[in-house]
MIDOSE-1310 file (N, C-alpha, C; in nm, 2 decimals, decimal comma, always signed):
residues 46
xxxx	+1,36/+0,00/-0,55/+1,23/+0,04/-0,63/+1,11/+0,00/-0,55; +1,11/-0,10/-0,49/+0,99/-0,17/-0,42/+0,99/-0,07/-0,28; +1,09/-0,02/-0,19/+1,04/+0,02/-0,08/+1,01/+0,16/-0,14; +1,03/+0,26/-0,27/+0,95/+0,36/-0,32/+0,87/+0,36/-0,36
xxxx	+0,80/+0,26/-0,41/+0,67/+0,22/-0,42/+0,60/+0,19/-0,33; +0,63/+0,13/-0,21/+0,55/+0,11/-0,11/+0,53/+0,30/+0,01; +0,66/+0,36/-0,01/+0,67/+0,48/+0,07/+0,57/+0,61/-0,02; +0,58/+0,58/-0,18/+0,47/+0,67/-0,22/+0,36/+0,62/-0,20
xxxx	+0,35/+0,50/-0,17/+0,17/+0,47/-0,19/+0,15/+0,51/-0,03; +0,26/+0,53/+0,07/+0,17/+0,55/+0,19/+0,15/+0,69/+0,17; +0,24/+0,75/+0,10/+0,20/+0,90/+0,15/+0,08/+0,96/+0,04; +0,05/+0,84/-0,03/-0,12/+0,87/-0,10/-0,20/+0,86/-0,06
xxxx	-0,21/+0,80/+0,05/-0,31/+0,71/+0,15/-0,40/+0,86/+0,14; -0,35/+0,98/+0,23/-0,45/+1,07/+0,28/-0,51/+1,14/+0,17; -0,48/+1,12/+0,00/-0,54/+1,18/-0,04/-0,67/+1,10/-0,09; -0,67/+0,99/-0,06/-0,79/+0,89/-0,12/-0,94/+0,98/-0,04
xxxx	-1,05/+0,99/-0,16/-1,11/+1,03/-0,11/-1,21/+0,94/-0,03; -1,21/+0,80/-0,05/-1,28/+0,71/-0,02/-1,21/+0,64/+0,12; -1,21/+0,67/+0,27/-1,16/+0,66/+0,38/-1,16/+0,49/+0,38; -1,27/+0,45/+0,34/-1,23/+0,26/+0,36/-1,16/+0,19/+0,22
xxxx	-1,12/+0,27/+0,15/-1,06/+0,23/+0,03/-0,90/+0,28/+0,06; -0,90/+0,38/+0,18/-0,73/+0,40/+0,23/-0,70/+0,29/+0,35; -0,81/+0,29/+0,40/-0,79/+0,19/+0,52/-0,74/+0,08/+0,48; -0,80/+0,02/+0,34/-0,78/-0,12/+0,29/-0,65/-0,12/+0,25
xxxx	-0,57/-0,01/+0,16/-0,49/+0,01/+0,09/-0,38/-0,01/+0,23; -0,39/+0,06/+0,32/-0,31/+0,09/+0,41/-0,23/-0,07/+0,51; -0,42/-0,15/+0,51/-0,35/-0,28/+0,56/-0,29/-0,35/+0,43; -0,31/-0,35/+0,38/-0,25/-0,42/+0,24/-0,12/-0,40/+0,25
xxxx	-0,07/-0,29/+0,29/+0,10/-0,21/+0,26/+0,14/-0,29/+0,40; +0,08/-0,28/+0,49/+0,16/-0,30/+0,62/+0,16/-0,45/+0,64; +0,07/-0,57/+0,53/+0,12/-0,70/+0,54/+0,22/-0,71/+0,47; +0,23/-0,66/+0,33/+0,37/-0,67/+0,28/+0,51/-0,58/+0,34
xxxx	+0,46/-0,47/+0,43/+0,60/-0,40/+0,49/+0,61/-0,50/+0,62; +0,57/-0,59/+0,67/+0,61/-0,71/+0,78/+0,70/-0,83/+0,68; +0,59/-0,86/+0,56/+0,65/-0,94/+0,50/+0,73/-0,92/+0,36; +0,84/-0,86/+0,32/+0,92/-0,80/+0,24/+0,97/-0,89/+0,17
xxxx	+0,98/-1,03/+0,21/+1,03/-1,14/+0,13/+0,87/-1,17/+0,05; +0,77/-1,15/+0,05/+0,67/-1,19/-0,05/+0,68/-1,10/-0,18; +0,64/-1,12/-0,29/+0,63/-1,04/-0,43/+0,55/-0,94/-0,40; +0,56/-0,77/-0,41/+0,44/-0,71/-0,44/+0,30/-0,76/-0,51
xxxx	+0,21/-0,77/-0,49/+0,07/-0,80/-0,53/-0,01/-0,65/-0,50; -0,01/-0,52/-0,49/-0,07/-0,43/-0,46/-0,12/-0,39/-0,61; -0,06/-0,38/-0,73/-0,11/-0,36/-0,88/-0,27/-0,34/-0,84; -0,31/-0,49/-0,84/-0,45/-0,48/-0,83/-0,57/-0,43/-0,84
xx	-0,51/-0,36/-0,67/-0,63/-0,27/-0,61/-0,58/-0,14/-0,66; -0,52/-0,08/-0,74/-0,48/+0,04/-0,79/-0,61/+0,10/-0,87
């Protein structure tokens, strides 16, 4: 469930229309796709 949640939110990325609100989203995903043993925290910024 978690790495489908992380693989749709990348492929949302390009529809964001706010380019530094995908950017942010985008580092956000790739510290928890390094770090997989932390809890999702992404909810947030949704």
């Amino acid at each position: 469930m978690t790495n489908k949640l992380i693989i749709a939110l990348f492929l949302l990325i390009p529809f964001f229309s706010n380019a530094q609100f995908g950017d942010l989203l985008s580092k956000v995903l790739m510290q928890h796709v390094t770090n997989l043993t932390r809890p999702i925290s992404i909810m947030p910024f949704l």
